[in-house]
C-alpha positions as a printed NumPy array, in Angstrom:
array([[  16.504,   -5.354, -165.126],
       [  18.51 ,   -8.473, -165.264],
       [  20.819,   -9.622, -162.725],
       [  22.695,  -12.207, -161.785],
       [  25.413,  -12.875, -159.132],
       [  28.361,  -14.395, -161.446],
       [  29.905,  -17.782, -159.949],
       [  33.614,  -18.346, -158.64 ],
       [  33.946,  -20.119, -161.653],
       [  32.981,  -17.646, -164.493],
       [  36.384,  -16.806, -166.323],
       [  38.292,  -14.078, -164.079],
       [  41.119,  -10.958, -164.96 ],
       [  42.644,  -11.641, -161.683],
       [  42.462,  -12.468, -157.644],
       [  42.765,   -9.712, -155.351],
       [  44.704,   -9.474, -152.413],
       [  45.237,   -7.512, -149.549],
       [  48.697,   -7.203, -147.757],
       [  49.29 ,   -7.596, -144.296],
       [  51.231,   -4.536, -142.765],
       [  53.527,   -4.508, -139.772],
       [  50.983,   -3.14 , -137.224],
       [  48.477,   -6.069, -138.196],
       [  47.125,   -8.775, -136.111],
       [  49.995,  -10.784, -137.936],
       [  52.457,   -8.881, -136.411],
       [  53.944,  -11.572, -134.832],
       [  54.184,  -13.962, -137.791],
       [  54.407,  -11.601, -140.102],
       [  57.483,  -13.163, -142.388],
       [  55.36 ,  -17.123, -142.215],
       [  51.839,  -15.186, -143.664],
       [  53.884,  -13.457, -146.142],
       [  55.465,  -16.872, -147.667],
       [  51.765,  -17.983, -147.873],
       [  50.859,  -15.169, -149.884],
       [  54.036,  -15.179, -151.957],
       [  52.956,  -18.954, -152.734],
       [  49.524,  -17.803, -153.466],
       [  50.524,  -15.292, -155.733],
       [  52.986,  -17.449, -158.064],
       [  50.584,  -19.785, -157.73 ],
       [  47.339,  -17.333, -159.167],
       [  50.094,  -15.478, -161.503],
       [  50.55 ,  -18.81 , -163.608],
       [  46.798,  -18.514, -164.66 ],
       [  45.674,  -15.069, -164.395],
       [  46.387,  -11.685, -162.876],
       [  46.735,  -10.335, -159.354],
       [  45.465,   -7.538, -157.38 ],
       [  47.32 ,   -6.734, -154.215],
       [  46.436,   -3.63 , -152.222],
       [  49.43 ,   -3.201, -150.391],
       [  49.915,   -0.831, -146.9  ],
       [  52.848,    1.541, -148.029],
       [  54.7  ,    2.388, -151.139],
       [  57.855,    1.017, -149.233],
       [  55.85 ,   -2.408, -149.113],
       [  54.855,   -2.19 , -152.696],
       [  58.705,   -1.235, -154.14 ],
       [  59.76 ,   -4.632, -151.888],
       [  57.007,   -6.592, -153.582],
       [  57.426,   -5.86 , -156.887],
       [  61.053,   -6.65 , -156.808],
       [  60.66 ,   -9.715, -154.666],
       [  57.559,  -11.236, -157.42 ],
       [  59.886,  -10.08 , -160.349],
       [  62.744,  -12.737, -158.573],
       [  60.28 ,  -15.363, -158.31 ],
       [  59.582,  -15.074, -162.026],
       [  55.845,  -13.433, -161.654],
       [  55.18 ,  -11.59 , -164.882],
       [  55.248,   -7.602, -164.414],
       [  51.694,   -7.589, -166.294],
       [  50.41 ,  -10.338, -164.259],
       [  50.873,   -8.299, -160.907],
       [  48.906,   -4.673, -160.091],
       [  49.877,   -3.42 , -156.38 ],
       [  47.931,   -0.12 , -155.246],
       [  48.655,    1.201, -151.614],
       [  45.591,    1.476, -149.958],
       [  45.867,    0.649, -146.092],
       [  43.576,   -1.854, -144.497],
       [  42.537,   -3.162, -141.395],
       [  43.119,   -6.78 , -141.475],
       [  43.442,   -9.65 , -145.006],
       [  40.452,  -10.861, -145.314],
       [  39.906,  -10.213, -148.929],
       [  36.802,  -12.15 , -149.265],
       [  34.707,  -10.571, -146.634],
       [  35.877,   -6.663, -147.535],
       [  36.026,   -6.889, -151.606],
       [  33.721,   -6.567, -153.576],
       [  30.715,   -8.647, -155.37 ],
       [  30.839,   -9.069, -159.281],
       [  27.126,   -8.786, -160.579],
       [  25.995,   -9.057, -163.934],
       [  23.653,   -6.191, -164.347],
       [  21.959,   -6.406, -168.372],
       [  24.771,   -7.668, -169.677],
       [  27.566,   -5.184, -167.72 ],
       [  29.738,   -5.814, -164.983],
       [  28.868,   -3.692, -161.4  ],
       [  31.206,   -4.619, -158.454],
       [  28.559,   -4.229, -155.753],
       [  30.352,   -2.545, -151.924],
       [  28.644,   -3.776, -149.096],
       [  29.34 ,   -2.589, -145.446],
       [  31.946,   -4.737, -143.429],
       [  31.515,   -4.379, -139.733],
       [  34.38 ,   -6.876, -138.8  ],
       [  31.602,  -10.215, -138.749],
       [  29.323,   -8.083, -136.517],
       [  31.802,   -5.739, -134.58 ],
       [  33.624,   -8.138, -133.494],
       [  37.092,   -6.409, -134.799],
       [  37.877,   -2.623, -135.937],
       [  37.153,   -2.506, -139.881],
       [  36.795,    1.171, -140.916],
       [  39.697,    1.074, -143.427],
       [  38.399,   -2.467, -144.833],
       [  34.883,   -0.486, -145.191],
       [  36.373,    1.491, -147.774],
       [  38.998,   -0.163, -149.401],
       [  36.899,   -0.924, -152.398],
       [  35.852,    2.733, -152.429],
       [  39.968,    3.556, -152.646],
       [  40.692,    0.992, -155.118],
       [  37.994,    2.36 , -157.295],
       [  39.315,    5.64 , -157.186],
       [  42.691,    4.83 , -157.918],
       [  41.752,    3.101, -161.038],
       [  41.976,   -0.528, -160.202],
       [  38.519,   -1.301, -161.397],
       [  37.749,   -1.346, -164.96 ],
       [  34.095,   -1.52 , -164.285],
       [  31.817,    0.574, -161.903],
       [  31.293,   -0.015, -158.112],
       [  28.019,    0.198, -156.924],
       [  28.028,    1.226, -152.83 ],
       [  25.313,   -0.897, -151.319],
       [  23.399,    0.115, -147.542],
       [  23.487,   -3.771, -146.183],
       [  25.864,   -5.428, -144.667],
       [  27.58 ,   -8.708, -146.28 ],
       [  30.197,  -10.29 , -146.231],
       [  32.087,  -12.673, -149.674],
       [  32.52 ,  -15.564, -147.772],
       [  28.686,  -15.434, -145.881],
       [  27.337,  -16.357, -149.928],
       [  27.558,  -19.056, -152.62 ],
       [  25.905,  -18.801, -156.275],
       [  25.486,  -21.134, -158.892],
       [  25.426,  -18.593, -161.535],
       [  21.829,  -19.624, -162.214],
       [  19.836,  -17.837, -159.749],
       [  20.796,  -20.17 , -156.842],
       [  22.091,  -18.731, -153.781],
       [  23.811,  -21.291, -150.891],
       [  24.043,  -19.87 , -147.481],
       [  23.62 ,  -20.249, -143.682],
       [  20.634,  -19.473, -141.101],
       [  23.604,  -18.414, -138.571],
       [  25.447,  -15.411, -140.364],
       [  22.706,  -14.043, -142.672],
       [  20.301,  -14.131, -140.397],
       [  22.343,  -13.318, -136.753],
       [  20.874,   -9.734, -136.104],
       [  24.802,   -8.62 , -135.564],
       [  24.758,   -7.617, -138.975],
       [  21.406,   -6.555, -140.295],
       [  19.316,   -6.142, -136.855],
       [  15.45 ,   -5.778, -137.86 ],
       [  16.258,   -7.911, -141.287],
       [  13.833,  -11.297, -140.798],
       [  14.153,  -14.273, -143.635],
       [  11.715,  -13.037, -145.857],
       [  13.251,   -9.667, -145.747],
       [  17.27 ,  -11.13 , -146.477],
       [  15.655,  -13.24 , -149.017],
       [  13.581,   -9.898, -150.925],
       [  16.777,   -8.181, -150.525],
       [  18.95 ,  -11.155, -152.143],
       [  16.676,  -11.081, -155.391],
       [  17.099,   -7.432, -156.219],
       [  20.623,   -7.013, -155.639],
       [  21.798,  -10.666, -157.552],
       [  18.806,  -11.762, -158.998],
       [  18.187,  -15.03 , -156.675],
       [  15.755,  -16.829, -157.224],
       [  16.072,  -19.639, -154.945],
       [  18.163,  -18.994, -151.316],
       [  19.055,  -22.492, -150.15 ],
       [  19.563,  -22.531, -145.647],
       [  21.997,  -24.152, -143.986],
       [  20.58 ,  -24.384, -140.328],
       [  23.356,  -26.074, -139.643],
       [  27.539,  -26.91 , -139.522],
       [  29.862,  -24.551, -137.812],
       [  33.689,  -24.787, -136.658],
       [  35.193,  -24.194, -134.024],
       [  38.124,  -20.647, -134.075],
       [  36.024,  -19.451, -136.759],
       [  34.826,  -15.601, -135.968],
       [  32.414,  -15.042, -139.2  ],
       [  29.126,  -17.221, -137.293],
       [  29.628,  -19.979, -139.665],
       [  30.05 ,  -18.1  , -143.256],
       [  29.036,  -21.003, -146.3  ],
       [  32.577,  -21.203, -147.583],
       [  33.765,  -22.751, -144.78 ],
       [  31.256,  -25.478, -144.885],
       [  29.749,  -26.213, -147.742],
       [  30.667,  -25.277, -151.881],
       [  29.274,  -25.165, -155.191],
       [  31.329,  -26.699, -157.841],
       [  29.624,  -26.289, -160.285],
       [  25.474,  -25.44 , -160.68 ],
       [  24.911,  -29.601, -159.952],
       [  27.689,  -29.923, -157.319],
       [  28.297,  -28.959, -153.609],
       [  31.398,  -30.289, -152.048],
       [  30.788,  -29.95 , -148.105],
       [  33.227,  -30.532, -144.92 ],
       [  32.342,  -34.464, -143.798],
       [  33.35 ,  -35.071, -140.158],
       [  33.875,  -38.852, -139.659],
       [  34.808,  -38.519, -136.165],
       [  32.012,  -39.688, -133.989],
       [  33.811,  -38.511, -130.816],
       [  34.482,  -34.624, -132.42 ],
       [  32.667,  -32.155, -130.808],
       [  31.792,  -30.955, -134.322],
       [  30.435,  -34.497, -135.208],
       [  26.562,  -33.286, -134.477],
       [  26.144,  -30.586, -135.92 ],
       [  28.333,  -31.092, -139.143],
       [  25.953,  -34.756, -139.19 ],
       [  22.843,  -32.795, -139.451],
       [  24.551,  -30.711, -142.015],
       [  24.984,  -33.175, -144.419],
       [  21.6  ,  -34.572, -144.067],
       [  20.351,  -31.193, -144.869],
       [  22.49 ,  -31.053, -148.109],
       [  20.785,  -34.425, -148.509],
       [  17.365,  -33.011, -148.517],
       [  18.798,  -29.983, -150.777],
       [  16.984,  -30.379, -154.627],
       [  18.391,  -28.353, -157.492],
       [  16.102,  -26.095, -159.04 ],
       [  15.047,  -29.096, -161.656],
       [  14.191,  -30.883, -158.624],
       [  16.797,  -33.261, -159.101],
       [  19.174,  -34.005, -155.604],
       [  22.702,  -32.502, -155.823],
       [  25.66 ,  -34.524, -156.82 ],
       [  27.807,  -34.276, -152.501],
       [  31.153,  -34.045, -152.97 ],
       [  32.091,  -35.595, -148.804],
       [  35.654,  -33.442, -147.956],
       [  37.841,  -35.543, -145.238],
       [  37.559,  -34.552, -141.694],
       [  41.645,  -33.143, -140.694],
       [  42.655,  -34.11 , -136.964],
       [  42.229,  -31.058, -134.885],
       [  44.747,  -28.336, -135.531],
       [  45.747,  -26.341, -132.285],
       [  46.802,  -22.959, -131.455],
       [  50.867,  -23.441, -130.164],
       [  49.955,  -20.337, -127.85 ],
       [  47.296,  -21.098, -126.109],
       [  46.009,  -24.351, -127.241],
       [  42.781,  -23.514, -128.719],
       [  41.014,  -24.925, -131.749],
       [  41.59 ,  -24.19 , -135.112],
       [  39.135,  -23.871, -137.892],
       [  40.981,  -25.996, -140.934],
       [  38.746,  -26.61 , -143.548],
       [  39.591,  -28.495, -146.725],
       [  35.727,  -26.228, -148.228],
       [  37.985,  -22.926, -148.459],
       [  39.241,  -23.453, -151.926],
       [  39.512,  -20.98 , -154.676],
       [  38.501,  -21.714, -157.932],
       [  40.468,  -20.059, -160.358],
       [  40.743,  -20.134, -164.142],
       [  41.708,  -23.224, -164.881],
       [  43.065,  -24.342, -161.072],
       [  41.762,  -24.42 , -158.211],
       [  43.702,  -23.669, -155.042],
       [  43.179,  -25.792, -151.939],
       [  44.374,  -25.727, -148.341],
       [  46.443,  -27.692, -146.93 ],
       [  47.436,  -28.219, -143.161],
       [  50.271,  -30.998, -143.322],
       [  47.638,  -33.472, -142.429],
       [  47.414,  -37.242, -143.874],
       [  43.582,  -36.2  , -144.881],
       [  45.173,  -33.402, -147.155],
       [  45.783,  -36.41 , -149.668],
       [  41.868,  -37.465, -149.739],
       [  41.028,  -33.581, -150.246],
       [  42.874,  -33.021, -152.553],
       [  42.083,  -36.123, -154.593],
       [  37.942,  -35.53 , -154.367],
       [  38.314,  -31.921, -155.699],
       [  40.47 ,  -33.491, -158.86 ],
       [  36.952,  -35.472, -159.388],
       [  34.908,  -32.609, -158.2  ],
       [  37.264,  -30.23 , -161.01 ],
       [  38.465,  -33.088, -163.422],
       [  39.179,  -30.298, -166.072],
       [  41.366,  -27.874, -164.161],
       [  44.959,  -28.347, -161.941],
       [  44.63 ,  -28.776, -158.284],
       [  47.396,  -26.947, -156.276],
       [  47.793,  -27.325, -152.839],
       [  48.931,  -24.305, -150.62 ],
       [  49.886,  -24.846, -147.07 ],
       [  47.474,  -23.075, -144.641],
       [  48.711,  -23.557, -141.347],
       [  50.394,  -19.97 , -140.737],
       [  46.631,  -18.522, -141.913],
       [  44.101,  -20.912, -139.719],
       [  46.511,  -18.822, -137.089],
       [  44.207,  -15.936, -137.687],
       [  41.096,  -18.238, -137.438],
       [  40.463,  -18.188, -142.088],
       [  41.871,  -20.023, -144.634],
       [  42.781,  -19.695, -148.234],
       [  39.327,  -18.663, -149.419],
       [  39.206,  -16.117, -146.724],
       [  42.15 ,  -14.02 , -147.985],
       [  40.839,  -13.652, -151.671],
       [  38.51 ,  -11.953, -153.831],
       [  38.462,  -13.159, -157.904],
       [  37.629,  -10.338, -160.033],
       [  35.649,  -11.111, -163.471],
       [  36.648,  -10.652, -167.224],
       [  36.364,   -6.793, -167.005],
       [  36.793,   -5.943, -163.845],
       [  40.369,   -5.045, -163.645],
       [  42.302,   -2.402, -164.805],
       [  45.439,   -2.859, -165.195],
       [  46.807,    0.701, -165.24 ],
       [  45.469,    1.38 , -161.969],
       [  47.669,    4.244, -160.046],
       [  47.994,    4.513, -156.639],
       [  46.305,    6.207, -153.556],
       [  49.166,    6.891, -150.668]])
């Protein structure tokens, strides 16, 4: 059987979403993570659809009225209550494979990065949104447990990821490299897993997932964080990084065009001072755009201007990221694209 894990960049029905409720971690900031989303999603609506499982059919009756103000097409938008946990649509939705020719969105088990935080209702939200008809394609429930973000394809058999989360016995104790690596090929068809031993960031709670360091472009290009800053703690390990991306040879054996993303100044928690983990690599390719974040930094210029050469052919669209780096993810983090024929949009709802 053929398979193949489809790329952020094969043509898409729509990003989902998932809404942050009341009781959330974002409690507190509740109204400044809901004007990022609102950007993001009249942002995404201008190209393609949008997903949005939403906490309560109170939440969903505000939404709808408040996208249909800020001009967001009715038939661009599909909200479904189904609660969740936390927003971290990347890490809880599901994975479009290519299976023969049809579309399966594979449902792995989300453990909250290892237990770290409660995630039974992010488990099975994709189970909930299946079953009330916001797929148009069928879910496949996998046993292992994976995470969006923890994975990068090239569409061509090429799989991009890091020694640190695949392989931290947190999520699939007993699992050795060969093993990830046997289990990689028969769910997407890999043929090649590329290893990051390397490159992590400080507030991050995933154990270094790929899309915070490092990011295919296209099957020939990997743009990758680049930390100039001799005197950062991160300067090390983010060196030894890039010199591994270096050493990195496409599957023609020919080096990989780097695309180097600038290095912001640190970004702080107000609260209690901690680090940060902003991250120009957490950018969603979308059709024709790609979204980027932003952090009201002077680097957010450079980034900005090397994915325009890294995506010469679509718009770049900057979305500030401050109020989400709060909650130690980015833009990536908080979406999930969806392929030609995976959404449906008549999907009802599940209260």
């Amino acid at each position: 059987m053929a398979t193949r894990l489809l790329p952020e960049w094969h043509p898409q029905d729509a990003v989902q979403l998932t809404w942050p409720g009341p009781e959330s971690d974002w409690a507190s900031m509740l109204e400044r993570i809901e004007a990022t989303l609102e950007a993001m999603v009249v942002a995404i609506a201008r190209y393609e659809s949008v997903l949005i499982s939403v906490p309560t059919t109170l939440v969903r009756t505000h939404l709808a009225r408040r996208f249909s103000l800020l001009g967001v097409p009715a038939e661009r938008l599909t909200l479904v209550v189904a609660e969740a946990d936390d927003t971290w649509a990347r890490d809880h939705g599901p994975l479009a494979v290519e299976c023969d020719g049809k579309l399966v969105l594979n449902d792995y088990v989300f453990t909250g990065w290892g237990g770290k935080f409660p995630a039974a209702r992010d488990n099975t939200l994709t189970r909930r949104l299946a079953a009330a008809g916001a797929y148009a394609c069928p879910v496949s429930e996998r046993g292992l447990v994976l995470e969006g973000g923890a994975i990068e394809s090239d569409g061509e058999g090429t799989l991009l990821t890091t020694e640190a989360c695949l392989l931290n016995p947190n999520r699939n104790p007993g699992l050795d490299r060969r093993a990830v690596e046997e289990w990689l090929h028969a769910d997407f068809g890999v043929t090649r897993v590329l290893w990051l031993s390397h490159g992590h960031l400080e507030g991050d709670d995933t154990d270094s997932h790929v899309d915070t360091l490092a990011r295919f472009c296209d099957p020939a290009t990997i743009a990758y964080v680049h930390c100039d800053d001799e005197q950062d703690p991160h300067y090390p390990a983010l060196a030894a990084m890039e010199a591994e991306l270096k050493a990195l040879r496409r599957a023609d054996g020919q080096p990989y065009r780097l695309v180097p993303l600038p290095w912001p100044k640190a970004c702080l928690d107000p609260e209690d001072g901690h680090r940060l983990p902003a991250t120009y690599a957490n950018f969603l390719i979308i059709n024709g755009a790609v979204l980027v974040p932003t952090y009201g930094d002077a680097a957010d210029t450079r980034a900005l201007n090397a994915l325009a050469e890294a995506f010469p052919e679509r718009d770049i669209v900057p979305i500030d990221c401050r109020s989400v780096i709060r909650q130690h993810g980015s833009l990536h983090c908080l979406t999930m694209q969806l392929p030609s024929g995976s959404l449906n949009i008549q999907a009802t709802d599940q209260d």
